[in-house]
MOPAC internal coordinates of N, CA, C and O (Angstrom, degrees):
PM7 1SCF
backbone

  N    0.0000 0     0.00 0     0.00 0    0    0    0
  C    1.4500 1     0.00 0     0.00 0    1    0    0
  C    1.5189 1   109.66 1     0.00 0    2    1    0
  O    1.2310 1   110.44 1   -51.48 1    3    2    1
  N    1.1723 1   135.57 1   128.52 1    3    2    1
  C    1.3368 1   146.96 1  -173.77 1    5    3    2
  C    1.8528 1    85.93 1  -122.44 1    6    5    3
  O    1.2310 1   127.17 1   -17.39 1    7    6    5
  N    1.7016 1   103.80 1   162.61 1    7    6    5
  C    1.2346 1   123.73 1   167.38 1    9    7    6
  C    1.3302 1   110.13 1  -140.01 1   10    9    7
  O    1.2310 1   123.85 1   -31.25 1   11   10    9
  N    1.0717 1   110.22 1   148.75 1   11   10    9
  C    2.2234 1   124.15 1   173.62 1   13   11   10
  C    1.0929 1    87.75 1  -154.32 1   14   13   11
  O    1.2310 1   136.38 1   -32.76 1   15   14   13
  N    1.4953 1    85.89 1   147.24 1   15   14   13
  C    1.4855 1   132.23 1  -173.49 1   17   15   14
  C    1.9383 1   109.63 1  -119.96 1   18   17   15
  O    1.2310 1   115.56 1   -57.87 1   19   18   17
  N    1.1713 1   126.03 1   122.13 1   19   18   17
  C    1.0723 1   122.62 1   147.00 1   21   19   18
  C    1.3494 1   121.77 1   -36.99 1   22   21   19
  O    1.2310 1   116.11 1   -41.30 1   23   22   21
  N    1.8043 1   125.00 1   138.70 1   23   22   21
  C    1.1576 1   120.71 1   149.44 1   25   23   22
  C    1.5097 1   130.03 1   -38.75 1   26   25   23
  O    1.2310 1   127.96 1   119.19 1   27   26   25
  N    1.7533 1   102.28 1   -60.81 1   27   26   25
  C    1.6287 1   119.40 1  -174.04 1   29   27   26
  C    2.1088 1    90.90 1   -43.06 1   30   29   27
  O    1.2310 1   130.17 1   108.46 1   31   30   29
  N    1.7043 1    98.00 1   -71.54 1   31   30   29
  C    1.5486 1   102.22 1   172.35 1   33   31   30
  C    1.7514 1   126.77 1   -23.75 1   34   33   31
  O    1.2310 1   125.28 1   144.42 1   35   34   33
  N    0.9734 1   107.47 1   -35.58 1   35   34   33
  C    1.5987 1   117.29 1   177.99 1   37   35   34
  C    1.5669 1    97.87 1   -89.90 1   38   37   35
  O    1.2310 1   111.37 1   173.19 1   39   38   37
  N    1.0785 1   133.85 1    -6.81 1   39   38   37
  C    1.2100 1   104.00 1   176.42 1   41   39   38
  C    1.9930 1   113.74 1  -124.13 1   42   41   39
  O    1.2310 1   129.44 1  -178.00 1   43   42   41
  N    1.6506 1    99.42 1     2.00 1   43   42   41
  C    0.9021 1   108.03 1   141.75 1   45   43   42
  C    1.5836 1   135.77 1   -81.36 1   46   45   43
  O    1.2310 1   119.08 1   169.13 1   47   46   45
  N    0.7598 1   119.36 1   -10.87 1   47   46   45
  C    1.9008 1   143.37 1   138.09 1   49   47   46
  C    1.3122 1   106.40 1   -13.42 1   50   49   47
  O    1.2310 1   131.84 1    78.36 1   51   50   49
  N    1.4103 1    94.74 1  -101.64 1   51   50   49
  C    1.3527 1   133.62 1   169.37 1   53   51   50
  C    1.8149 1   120.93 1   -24.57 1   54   53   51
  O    1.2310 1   140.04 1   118.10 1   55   54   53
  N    1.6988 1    78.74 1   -61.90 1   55   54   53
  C    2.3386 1    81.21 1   168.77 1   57   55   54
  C    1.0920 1   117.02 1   -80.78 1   58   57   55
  O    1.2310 1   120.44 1   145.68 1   59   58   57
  N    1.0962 1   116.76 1   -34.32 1   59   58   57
  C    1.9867 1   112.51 1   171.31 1   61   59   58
  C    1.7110 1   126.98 1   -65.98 1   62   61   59
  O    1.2310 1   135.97 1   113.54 1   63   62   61
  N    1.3318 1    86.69 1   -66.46 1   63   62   61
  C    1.2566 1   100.57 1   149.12 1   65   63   62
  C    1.3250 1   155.28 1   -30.77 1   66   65   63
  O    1.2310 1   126.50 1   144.47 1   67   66   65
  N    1.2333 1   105.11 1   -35.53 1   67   66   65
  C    2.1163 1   114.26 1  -136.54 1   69   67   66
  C    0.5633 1   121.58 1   -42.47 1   70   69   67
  O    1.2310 1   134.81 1   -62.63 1   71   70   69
  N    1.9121 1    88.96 1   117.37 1   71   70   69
  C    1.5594 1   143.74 1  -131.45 1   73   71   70
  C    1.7374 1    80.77 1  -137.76 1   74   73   71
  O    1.2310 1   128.80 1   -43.50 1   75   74   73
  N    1.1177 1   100.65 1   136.50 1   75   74   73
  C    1.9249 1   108.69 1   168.13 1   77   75   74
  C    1.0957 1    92.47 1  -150.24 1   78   77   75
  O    1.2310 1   126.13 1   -14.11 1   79   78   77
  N    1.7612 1   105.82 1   165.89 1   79   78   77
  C    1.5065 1   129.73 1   173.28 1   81   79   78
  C    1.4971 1   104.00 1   -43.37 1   82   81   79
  O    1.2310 1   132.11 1   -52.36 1   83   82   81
  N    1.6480 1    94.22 1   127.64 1   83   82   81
  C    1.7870 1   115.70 1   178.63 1   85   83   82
  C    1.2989 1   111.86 1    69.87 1   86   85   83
  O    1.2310 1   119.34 1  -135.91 1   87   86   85
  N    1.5938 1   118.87 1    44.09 1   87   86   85
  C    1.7305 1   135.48 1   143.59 1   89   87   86
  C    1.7783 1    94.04 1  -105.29 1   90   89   87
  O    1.2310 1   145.14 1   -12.11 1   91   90   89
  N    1.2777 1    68.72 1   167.89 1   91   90   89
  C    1.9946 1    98.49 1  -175.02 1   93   91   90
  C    1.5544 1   108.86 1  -153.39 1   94   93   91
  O    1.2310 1   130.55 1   -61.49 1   95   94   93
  N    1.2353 1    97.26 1   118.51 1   95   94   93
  C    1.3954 1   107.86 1   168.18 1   97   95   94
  C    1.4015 1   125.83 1  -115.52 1   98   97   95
  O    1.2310 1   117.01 1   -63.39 1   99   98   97
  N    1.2393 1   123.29 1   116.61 1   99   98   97
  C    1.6175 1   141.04 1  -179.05 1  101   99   98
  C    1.6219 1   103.30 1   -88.61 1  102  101   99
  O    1.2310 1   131.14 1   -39.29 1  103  102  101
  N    1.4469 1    96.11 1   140.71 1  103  102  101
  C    1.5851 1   127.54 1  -172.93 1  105  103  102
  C    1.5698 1   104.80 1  -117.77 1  106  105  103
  O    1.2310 1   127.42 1   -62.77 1  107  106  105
  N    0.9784 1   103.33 1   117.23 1  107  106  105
  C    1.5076 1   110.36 1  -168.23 1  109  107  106
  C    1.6364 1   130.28 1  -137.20 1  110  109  107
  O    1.2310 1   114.27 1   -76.74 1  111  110  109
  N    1.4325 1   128.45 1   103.26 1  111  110  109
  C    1.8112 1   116.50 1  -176.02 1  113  111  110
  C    1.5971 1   113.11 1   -49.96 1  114  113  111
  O    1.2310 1   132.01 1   -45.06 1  115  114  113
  N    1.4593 1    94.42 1   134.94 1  115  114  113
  C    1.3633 1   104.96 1  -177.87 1  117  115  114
  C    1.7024 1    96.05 1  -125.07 1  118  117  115
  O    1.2310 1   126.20 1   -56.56 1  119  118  117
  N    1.2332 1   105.69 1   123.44 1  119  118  117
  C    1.7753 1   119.61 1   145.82 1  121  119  118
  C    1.4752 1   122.37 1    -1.48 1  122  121  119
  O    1.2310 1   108.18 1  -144.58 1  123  122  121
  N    1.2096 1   139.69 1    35.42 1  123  122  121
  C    1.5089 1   121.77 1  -167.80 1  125  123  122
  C    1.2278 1   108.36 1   167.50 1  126  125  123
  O    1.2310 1   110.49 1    17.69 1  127  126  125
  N    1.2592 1   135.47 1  -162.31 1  127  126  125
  C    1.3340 1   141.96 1   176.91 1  129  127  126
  C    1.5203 1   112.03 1    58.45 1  130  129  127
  O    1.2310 1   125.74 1    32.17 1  131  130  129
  N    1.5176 1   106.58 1  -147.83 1  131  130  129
  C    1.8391 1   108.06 1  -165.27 1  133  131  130
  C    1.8182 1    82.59 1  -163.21 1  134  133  131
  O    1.2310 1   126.32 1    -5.81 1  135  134  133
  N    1.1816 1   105.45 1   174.19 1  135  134  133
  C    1.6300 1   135.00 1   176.39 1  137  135  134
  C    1.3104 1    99.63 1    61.16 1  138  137  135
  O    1.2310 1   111.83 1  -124.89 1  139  138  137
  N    0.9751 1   133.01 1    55.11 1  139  138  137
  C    1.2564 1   139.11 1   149.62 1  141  139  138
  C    1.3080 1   155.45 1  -116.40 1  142  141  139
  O    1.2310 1   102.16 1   -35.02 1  143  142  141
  N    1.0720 1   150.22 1   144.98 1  143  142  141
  C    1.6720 1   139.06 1  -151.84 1  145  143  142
  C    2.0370 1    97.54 1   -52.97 1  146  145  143
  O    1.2310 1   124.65 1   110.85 1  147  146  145
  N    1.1958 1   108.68 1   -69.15 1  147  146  145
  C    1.5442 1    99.92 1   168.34 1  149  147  146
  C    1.0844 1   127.88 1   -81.04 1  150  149  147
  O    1.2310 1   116.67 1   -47.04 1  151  150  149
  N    1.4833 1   123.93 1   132.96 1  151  150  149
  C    1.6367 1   126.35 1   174.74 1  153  151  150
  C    1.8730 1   102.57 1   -42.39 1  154  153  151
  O    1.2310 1   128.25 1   -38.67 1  155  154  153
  N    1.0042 1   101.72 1   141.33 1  155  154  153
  C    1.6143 1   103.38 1   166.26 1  157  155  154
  C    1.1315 1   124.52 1    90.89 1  158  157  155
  O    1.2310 1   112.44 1   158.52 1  159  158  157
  N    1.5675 1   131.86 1   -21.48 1  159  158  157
  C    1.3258 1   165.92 1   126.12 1  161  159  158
  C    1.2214 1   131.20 1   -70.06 1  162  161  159
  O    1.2310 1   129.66 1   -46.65 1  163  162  161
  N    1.4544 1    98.98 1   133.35 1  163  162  161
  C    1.6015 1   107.57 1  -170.16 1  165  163  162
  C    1.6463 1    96.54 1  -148.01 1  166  165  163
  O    1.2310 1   131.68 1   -26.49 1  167  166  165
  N    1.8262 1    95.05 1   153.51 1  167  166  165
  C    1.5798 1   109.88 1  -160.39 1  169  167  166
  C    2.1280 1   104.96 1   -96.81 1  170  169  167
  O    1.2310 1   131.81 1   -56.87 1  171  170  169
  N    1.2396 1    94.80 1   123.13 1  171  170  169
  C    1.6966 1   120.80 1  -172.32 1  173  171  170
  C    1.7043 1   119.59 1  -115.99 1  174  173  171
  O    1.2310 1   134.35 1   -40.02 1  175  174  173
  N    1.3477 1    89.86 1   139.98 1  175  174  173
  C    1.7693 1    69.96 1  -163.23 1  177  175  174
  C    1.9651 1    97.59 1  -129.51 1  178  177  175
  O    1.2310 1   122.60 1   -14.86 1  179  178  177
  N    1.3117 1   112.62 1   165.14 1  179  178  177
  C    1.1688 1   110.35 1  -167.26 1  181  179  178
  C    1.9213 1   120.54 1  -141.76 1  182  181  179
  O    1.2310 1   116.99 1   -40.30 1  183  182  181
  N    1.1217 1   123.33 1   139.70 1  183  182  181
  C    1.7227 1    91.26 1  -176.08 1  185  183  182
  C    1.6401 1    98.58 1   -87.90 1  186  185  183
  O    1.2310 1   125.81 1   -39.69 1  187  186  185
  N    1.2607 1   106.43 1   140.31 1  187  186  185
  C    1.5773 1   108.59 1   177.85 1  189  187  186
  C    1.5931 1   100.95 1  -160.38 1  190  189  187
  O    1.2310 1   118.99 1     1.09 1  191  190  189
  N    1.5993 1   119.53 1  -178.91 1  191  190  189
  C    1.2481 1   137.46 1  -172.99 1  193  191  190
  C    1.5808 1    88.81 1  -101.24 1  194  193  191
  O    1.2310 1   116.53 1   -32.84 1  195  194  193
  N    1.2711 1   124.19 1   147.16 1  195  194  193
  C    0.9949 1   121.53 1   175.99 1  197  195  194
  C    1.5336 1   135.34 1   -85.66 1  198  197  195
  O    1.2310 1    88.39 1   -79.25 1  199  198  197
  N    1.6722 1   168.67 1   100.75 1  199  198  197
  C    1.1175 1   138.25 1  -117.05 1  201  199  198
  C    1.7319 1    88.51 1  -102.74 1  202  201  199
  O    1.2310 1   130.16 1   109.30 1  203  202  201
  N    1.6261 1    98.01 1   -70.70 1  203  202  201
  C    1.6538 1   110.57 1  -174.71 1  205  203  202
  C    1.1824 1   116.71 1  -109.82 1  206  205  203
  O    1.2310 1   110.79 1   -95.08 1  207  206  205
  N    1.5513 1   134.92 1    84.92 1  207  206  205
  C    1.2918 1   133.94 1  -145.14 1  209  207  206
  C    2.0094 1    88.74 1   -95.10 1  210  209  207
  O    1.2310 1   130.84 1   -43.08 1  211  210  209
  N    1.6576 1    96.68 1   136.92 1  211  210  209
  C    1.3846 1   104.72 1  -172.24 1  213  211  210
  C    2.0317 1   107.71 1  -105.68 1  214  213  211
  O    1.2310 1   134.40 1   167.18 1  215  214  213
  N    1.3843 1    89.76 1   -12.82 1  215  214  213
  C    1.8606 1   111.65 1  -176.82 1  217  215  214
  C    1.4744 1   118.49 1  -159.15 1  218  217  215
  O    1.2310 1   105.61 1   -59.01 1  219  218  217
  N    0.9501 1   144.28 1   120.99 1  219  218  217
  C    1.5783 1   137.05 1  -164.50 1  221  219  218
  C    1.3800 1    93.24 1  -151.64 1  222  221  219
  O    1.2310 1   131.73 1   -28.64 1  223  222  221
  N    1.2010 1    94.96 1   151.36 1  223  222  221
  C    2.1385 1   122.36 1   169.21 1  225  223  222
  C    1.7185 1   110.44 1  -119.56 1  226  225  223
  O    1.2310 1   120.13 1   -43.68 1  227  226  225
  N    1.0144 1   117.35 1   136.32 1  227  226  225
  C    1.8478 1    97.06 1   156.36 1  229  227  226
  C    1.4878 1    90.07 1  -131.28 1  230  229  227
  O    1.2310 1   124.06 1   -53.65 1  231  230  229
  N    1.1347 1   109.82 1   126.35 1  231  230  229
  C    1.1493 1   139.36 1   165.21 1  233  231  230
  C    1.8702 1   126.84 1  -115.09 1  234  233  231
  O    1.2310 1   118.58 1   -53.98 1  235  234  233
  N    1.4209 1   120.32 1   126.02 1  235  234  233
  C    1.2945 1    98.37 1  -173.74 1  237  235  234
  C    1.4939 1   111.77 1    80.45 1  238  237  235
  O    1.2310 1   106.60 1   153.91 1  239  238  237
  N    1.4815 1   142.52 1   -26.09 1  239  238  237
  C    0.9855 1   152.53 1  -126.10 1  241  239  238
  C    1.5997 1   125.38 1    50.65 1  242  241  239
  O    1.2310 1   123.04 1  -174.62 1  243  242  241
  N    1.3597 1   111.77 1     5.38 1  243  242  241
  C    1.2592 1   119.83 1   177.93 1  245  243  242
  C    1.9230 1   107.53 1   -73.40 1  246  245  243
  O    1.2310 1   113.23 1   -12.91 1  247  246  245
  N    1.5798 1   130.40 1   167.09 1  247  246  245
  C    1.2730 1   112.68 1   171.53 1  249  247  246
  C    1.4249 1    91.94 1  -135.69 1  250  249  247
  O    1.2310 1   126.98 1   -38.60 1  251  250  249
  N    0.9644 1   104.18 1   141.40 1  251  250  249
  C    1.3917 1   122.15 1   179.43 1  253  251  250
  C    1.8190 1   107.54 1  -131.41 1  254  253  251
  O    1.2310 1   125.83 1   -43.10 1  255  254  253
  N    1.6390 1   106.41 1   136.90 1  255  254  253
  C    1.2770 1   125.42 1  -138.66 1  257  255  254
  C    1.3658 1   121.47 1  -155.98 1  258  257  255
  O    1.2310 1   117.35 1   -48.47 1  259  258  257
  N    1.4304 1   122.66 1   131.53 1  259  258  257
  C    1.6563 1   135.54 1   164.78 1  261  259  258
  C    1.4179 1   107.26 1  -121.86 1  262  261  259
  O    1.2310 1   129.20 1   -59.38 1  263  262  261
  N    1.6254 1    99.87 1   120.62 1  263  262  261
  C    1.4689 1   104.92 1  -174.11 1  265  263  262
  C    1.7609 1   101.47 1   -70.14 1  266  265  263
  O    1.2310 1   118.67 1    -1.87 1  267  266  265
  N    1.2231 1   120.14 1   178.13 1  267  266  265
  C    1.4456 1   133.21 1  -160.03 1  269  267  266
  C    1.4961 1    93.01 1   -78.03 1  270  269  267
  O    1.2310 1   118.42 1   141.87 1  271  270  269
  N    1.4321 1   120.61 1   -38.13 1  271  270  269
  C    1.2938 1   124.54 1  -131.96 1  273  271  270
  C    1.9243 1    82.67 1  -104.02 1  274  273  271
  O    1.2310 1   113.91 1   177.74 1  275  274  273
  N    1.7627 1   129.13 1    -2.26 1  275  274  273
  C    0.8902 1   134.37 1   159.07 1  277  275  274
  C    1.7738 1   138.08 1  -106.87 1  278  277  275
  O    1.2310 1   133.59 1  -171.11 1  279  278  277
  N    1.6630 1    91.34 1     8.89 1  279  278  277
  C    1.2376 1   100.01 1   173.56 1  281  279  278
  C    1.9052 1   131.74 1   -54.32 1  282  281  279
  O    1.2310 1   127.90 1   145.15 1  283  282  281
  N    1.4102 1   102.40 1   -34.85 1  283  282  281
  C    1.4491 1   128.83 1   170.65 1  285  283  282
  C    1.8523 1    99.38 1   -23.25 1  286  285  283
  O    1.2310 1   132.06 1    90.54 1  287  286  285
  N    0.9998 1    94.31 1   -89.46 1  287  286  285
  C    1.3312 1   113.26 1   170.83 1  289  287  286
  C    1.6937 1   128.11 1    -8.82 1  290  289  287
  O    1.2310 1   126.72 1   147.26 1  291  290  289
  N    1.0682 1   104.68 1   -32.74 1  291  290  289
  C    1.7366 1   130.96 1  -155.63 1  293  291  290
  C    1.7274 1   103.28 1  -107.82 1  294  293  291
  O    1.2310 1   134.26 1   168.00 1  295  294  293
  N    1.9782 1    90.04 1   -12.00 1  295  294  293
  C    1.4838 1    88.75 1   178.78 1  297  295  294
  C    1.4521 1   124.28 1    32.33 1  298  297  295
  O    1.2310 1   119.84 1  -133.79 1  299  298  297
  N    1.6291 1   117.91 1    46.21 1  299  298  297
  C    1.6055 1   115.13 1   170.44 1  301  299  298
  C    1.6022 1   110.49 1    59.80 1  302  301  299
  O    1.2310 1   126.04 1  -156.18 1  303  302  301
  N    1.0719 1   106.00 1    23.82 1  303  302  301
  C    1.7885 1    95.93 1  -177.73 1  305  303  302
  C    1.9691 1    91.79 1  -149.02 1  306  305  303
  O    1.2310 1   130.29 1   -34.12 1  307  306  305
  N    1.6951 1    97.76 1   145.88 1  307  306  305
  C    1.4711 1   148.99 1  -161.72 1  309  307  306
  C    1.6565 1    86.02 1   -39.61 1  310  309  307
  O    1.2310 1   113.36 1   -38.02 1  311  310  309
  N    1.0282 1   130.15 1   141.98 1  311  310  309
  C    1.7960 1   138.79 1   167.15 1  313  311  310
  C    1.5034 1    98.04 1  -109.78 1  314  313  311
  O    1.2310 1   109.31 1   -60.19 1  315  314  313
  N    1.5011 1   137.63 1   119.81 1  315  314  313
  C    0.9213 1   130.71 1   153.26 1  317  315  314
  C    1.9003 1   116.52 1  -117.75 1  318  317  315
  O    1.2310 1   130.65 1   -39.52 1  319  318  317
  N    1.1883 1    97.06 1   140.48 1  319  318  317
  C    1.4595 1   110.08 1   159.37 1  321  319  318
  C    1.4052 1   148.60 1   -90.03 1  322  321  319
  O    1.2310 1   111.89 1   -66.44 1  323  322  321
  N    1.0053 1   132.89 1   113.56 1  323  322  321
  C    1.6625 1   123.53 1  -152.22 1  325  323  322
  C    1.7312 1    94.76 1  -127.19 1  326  325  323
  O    1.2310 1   124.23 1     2.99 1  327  326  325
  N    1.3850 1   109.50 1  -177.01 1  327  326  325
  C    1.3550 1   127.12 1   148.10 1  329  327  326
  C    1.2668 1   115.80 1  -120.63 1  330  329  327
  O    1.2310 1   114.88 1   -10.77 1  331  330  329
  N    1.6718 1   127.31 1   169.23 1  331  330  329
  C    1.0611 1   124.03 1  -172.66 1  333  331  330
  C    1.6686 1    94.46 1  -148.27 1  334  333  331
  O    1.2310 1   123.11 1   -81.73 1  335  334  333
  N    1.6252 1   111.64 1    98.27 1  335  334  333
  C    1.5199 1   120.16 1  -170.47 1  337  335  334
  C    1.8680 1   101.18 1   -61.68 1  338  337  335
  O    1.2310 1   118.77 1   140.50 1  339  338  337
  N    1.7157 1   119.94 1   -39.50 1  339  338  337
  C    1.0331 1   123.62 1  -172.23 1  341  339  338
  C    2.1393 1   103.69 1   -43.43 1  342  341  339
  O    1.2310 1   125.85 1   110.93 1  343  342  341
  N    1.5572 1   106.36 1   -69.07 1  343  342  341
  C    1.8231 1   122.64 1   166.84 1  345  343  342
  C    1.2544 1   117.67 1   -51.29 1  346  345  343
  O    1.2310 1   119.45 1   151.72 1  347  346  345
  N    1.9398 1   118.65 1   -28.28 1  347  346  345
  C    1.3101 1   111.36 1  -152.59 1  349  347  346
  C    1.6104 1   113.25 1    48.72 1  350  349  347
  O    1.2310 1   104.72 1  -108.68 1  351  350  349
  N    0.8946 1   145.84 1    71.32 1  351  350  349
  C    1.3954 1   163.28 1   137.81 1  353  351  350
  C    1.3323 1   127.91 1  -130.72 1  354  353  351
  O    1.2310 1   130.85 1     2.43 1  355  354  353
  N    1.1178 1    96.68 1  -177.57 1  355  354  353
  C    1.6086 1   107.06 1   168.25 1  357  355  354
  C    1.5454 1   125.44 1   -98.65 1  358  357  355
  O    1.2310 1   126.31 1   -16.29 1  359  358  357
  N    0.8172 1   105.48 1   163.71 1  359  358  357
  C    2.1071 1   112.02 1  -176.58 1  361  359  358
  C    1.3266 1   114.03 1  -144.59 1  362  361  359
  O    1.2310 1   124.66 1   -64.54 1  363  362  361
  N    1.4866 1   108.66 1   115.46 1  363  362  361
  C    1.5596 1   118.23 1   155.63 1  365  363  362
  C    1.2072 1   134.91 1  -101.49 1  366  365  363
  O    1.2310 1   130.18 1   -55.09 1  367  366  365
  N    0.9219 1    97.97 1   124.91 1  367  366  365
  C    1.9075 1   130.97 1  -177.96 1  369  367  366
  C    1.3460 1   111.97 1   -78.69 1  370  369  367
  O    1.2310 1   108.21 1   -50.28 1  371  370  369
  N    1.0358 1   139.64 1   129.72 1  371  370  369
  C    1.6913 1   129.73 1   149.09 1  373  371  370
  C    1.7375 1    80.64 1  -142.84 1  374  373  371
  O    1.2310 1   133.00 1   -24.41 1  375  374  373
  N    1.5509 1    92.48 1   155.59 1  375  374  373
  C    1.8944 1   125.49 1  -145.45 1  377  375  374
  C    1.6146 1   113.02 1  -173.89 1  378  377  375
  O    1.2310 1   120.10 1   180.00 1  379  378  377

């Protein structure tokens, strides 16, 4: 599993967020929701230090991250991050 991040995405990070060089944000399955690789689970994200990183980016100097113990989820396939100027948000991909 590899992850990318959009630029625009990184800098929606940053303004929503504010996120600066040497934050880390973890992506993580949570119990609930809809649109997600597993029925019943849906993808949540959090700023934290990372413990056992299973995929990471640093971008920006920012790190962005799926702990090991959340790889399942990703079902072996690509995580990408985008923005979407039409929503102003962000968008996750896994492919």
């Amino acid at each position: 599993m590899q992850i990318s991040i959009s630029n625009p995405a990184i800098k929606w990070f940053q303004r929503e967020l504010g996120l600066n060089e040497g934050d880390s944000v973890r992506f993580y399955a949570r119990y609930g929701g809809f649109g997600g690789v597993h029925k019943g689970f849906s993808l949540a994200m959090e700023i934290m230090e990372p413990v056992n990183p299973g995929a990471e980016i640093i971008e920006n100097g920012i790190r962005f991250f799926v702990e090991e113990s959340d790889l399942w989820y990703f079902d072996e396939k690509d995580f990408r991050i985008k923005y979407s100027r039409k929503f102003d948000e962000i968008e996750f991909i896994v492919e």
